[in-house]
C-alpha positions in Angstrom: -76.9 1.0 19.9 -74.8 0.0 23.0 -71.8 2.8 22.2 -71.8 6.7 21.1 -69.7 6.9 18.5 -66.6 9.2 19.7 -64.9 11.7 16.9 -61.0 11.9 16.0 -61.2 15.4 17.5 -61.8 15.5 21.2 -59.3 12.5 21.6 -56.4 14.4 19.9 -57.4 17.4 22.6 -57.0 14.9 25.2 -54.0 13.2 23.6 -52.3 16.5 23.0 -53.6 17.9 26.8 -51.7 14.6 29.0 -48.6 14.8 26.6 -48.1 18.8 27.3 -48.8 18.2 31.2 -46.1 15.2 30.9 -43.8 17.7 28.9 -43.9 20.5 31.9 -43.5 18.1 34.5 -40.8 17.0 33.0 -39.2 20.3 32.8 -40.1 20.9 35.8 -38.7 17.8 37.6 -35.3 18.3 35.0 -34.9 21.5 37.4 -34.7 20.3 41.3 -31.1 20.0 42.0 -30.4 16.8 43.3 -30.5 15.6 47.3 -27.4 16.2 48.7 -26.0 13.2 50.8 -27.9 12.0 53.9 -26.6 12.9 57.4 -27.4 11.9 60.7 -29.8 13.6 62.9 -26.1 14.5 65.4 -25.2 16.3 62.2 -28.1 18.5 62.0 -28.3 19.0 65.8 -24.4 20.7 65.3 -26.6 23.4 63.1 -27.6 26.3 65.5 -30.2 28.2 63.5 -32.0 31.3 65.0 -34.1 34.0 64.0 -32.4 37.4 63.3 -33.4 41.1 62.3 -31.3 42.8 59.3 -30.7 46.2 60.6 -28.1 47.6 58.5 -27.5 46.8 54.6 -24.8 48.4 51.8 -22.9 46.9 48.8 -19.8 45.6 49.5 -17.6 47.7 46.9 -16.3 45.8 43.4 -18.7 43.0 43.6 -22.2 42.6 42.1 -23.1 39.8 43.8 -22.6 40.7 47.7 -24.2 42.8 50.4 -22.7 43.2 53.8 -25.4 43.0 56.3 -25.5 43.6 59.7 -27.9 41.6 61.5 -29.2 41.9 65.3 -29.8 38.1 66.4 -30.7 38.7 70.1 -27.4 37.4 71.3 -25.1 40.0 69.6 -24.8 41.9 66.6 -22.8 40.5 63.8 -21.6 41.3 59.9 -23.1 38.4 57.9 -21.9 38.5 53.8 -24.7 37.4 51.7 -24.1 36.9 47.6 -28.1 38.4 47.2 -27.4 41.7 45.8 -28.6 40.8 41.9 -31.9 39.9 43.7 -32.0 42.4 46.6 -31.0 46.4 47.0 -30.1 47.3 50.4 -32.8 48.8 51.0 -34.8 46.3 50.5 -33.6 44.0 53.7 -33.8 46.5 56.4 -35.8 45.2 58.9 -36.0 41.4 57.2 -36.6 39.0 60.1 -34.1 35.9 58.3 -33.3 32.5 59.5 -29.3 32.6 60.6 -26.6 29.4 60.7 -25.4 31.4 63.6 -22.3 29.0 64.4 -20.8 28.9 60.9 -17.0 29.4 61.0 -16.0 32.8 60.5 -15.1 33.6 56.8 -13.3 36.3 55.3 -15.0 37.8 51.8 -13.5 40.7 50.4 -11.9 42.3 53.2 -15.0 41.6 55.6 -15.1 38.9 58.4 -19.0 37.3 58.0 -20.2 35.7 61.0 -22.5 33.3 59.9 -24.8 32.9 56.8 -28.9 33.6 56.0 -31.1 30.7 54.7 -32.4 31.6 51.5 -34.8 29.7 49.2 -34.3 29.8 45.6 -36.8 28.6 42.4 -36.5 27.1 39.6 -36.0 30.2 37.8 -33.3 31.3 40.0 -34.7 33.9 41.8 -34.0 34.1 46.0 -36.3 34.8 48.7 -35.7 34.7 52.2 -36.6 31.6 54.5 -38.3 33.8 57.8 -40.8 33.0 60.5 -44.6 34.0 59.5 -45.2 35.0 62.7 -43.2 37.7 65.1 -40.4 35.8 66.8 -37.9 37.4 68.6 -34.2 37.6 67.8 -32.2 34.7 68.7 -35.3 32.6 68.8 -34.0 28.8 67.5 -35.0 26.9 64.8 -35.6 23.3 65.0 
């Protein structure tokens, strides 16, 4: 005999097992937002990004989405609004070392001047974390 005889079963198993993983990545790929246009690396070098503590925290009044934040970035301290409060209480972000776009124009949101704006990372799901360094930088440290 110069081949096993193989059953009906163990191939629908596999059959059933490749389609399912195709199905999720599918879903998963469906997800991702697409690339935004390329820029030029002069583009990105206009970006000044830096490492900066969250000190102070409170809900800006009549909104659910925003927090006003006060944030010590080793060159000055400066009122950054941030639309994370569905995903974050104040308390929550004292102390958060975050990753700043520390020469954003000046915006006014609800009555508050915001300085700047935090990098955050979001899934699939929707749900926000912070982009920070993983190990102890200090305040106005740059990102490249």
């Amino acid at each position: 005999m110069l081949f096993e005889r193989i059953e009906d079963e163990p191939i629908a198993a596999q059959v059933k097992k490749l389609t399912d993983t195709k199905a999720e990545n599918a879903a998963q790929n469906a997800v991702v937002t697409p690339q935004k246009p390329e820029i030029t690396y002069d583009d990105f070098t206009k970006l000044d990004l830096r490492i900066a503590t969250i000190t102070e925290a409170e809900k800006v009044a009549k909104t659910n989405k925003l927090l006003k934040l006060t944030l010590e970035t080793g060159m000055d301290k400066r009122i950054v609004v941030s639309g994370i409060a569905e995903h974050y209480t104040p308390e929550q972000v004292i102390g958060q070392k975050v990753v700043l776009l520390a020469n954003l124009a000046p915006r006014m949101l609800k009555g508050i001047e915001s300085k700047g704006m935090i990098l955050m990372a979001e899934n699939a799901e929707g749900k926000l974390c912070f982009v920070s360094p993983t190990e102890m930088f200090g305040n106005g440290s740059e990102v490249r």
